[in-house]
N, C-alpha and C positions, 0 to 999 in steps of 0.2 A: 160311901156316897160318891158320886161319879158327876162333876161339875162342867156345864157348858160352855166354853167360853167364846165363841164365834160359832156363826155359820151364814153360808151363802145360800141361792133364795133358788140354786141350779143345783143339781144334783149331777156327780159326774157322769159321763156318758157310757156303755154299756162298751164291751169290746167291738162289738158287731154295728154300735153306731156311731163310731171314732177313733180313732188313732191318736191320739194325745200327743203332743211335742214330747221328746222323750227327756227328761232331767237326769243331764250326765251327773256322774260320779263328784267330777272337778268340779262342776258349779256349786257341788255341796261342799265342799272343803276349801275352797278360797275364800280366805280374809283380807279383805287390803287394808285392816288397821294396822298401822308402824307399830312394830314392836320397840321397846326400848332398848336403847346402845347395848350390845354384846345380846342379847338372847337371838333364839333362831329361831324359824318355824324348822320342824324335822314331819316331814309328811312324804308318804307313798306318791309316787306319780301315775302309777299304771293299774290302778285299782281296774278290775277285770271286769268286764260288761259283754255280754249274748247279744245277738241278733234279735229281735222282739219273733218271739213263736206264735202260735195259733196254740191257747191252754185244750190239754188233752180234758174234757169235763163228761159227766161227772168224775171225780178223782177221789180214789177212796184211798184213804190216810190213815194211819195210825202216830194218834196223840202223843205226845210225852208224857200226858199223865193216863196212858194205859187204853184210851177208850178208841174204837176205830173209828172213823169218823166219813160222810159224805159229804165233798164239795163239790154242787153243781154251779154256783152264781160267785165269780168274783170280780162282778163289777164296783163294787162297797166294800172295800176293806179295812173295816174297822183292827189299826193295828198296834201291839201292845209296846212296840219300841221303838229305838231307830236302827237297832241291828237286824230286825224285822224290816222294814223301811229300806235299806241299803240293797239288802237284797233283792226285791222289787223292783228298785230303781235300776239293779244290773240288769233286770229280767227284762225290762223296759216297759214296766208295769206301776211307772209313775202316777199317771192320771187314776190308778185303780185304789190309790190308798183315799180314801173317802174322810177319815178322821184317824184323828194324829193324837198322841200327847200334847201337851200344850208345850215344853221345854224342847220340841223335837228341832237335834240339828241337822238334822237331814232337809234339801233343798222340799223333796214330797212331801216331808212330816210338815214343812214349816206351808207348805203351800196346799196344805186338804183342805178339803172343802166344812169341815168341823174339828173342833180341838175340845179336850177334856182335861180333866185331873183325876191322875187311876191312881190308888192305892188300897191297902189291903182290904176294906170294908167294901171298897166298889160293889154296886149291887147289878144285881139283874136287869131294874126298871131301866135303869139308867142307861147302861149298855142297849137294851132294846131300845129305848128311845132317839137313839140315833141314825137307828134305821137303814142299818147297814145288811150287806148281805153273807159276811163272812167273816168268824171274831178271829186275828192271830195273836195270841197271847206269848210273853217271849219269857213266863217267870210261872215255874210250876209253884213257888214260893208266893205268889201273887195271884196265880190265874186257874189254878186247876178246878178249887170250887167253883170261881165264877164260871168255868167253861165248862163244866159237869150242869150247870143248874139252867143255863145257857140251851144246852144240849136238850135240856128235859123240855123244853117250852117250845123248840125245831127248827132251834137256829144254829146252824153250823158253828162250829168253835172247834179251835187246834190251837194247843200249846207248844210251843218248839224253845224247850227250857233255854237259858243263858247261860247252864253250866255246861257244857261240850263247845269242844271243838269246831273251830270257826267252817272248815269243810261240811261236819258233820251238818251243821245248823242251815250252811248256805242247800244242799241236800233237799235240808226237811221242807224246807219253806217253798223251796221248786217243786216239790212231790205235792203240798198242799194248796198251789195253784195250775196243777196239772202240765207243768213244765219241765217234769223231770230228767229228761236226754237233755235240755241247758244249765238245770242243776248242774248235773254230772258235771258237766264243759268247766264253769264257774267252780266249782269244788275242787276239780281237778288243776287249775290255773293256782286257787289262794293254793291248795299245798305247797304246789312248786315254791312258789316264793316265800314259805315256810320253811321249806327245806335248804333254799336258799341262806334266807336269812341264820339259820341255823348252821351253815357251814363258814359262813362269815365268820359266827361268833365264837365256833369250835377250834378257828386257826387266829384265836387270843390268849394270851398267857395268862391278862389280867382282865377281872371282872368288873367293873365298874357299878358301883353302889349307886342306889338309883332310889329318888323318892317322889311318886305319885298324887299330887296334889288334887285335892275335890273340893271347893266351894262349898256342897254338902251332903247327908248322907247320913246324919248322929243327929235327926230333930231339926236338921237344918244349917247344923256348926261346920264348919271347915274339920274334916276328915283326908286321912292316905290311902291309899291300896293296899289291901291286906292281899290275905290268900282267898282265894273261888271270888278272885273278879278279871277281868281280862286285863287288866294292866299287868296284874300280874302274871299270867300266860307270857302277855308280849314282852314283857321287860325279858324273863326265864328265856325265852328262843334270841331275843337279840342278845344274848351273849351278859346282860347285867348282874347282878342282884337287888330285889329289892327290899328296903330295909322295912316295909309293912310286914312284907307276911316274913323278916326274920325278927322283926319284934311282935310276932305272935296277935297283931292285927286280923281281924278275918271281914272280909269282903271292904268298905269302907267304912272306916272308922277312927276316932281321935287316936291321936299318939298325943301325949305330955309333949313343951316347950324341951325339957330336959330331956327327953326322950329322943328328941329330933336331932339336940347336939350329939347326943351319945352317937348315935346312928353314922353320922358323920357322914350322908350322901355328899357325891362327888356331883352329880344332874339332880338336877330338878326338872320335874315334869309335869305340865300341866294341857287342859285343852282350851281351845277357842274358847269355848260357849263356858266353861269355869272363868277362865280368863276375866271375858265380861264380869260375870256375877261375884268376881272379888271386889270388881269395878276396879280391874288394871293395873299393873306392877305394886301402886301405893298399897291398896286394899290387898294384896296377897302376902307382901310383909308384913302387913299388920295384923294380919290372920293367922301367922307364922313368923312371930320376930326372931326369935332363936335362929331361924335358917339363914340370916346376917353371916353366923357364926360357924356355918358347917365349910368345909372345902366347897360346895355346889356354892355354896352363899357370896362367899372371901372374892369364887375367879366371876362369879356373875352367871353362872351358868344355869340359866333358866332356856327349857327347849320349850315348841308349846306346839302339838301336834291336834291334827282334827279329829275330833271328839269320837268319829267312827272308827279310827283307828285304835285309838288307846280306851276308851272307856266300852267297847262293844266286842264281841268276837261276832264279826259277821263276814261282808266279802272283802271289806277294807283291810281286813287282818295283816294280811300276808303283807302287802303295799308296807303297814306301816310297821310290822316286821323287819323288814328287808331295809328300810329306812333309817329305822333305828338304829340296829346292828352295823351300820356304814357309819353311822355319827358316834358310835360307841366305842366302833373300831378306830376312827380317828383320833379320838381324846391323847392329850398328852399323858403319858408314862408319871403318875404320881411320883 
């Protein structure tokens, strides 16, 4: 079931009859809530953004889940993330995202013109009744039926799954709104500072043990980063370990109190928009008392970067790659 929860009484404007203010990068990643004594923000500064092009249309695409697809209309972009969402926003195709998740921390996601609740049931009606012109789905795990069944009624739908690489993704999603020679630009920038952040982390002796915190993910419970989710990509290039996916975690999921000490991370990690929904330093220990007790817990070391950096592979990647890998490399020598 696919849940409405706003909408405005305008419909966004067409390429051809507006130009939209364009929603930087940076206005989606700045918090000015004070964080508590000793924790840091750790975030990318130079997250990669194109010049707004003229979309090559119609653009014929090939899905991730197999089917080849026609986009002629992306004025309505009904879209399935915010690493979906990010990139857009590089493209400079903010005002084109039409409906959002409703949790979206992206400045587009949070500012469409409609909001939903997707999850695996979402159905057809529901999606169509939003009335968009073009469905981006970011989770073959979540979207390939609905965009198969989508497909069959002659509404455009592209899946650009969440498991690849963050170039690869910024790519697909250029190619699926006919922007592809800015793809390319954007794809070719995050590597760099992939590759970056990866030579940072390669001239470190030591790794630093690293644990990803999620508000929720297990029914709603406070969950870590396992393995095939982007934290854990990001933690891997910045030079870490992370103690999810070497306590055999996969994608977000509980880890035991006991579990946590065992693990003995050195950082703790969390995002903005988690942040919030612990409801703030109190609410995150108490969701995790044991991590009091780990090294990360003892020096205070809580980092907390924006949500598109660490929870997404999208164009943020690289930015908070490179970020990382600089705070990682600074730590003191256990």
């Amino acid at each position: 079931m696919l849940a409405l929860l706003g909408a405005g009484c305008e419909r966004a404007p067409t390429p051809e009859q507006a130009t939209p203010a364009r929603v930087t990068a940076a206005a989606a990643y700045v918090d000015a809530v004070a964080l508590p004594q000793g924790w840091k923000r750790v975030a990318g500064q130079d997250v990669p953004q194109v010049e707004a092009g003229t979309a090559q249309l119609p653009a014929k695409v090939h899905s991730d889940d197999g089917a080849d697809v026609e986009v002629s209309d992306i004025s309505r972009i009904i879209a399935g993330g915010d690493d979906v969402i990010a990139v857009l926003e590089a493209l400079g195709l903010s005002g084109n995202v039409y409906a959002a998740p409703e949790r979206s921390a992206t400045a587009a996601g949070k500012a469409a013109e409609k909001h939903f609740l997707f999850n695996r049931t979402t159905g057809v009606e529901g999606v169509l009744s939003l009335e968009g012109s073009l469905f981006l789905g970011n989770s073959l795990r979540r979207h390939a039926v609905l965009a198969e069944r989508l497909r069959a009624t002659g509404h455009a739908a592209v899946v650009i799954d969440d498991l690849q690489t963050s170039p690869d993704k910024v790519r697909k999603v250029a190619e699926a709104v006919g922007l592809s020679s800015q793809g390319q630009q954007l794809a070719s920038r995050v590597q760099a500072q992939l590759d970056q952040a990866a030579a940072i982390a390669s001239g470190q002796t030591h790794r630093p043990r690293v644990i990803a915190l999620s508000a929720s993910g297990a029914g709603g419970l406070p969950t870590v980063a396992g393995a095939d989710s982007a934290a854990n990509q990001l933690i891997s290039i910045a030079g870490g370990i992370n103690i999810g996916e070497e306590a055999g975690v996969a994608n977000y999921s509980q880890l035991s109190n006991e579990g946590v000490v065992a693990a003995a991370p050195e950082v703790i990690l969390v995002t903005e928009n988690d942040l919030r929904l612990f409801g703030g330093d109190a609410g995150l220990w108490k969701a995790y008392p044991t991590l009091r007790h780990t090294p990360a817990g003892t020096a205070n070391r809580v980092w907390v970067m924006p949500d598109i950096e660490l929870k997404s592979t999208s164009v943020g990647s690289g930015a908070g790659a490179l970020a990382l890998a600089q705070a990682l490399a600074e730590l003191p020598r256990q």
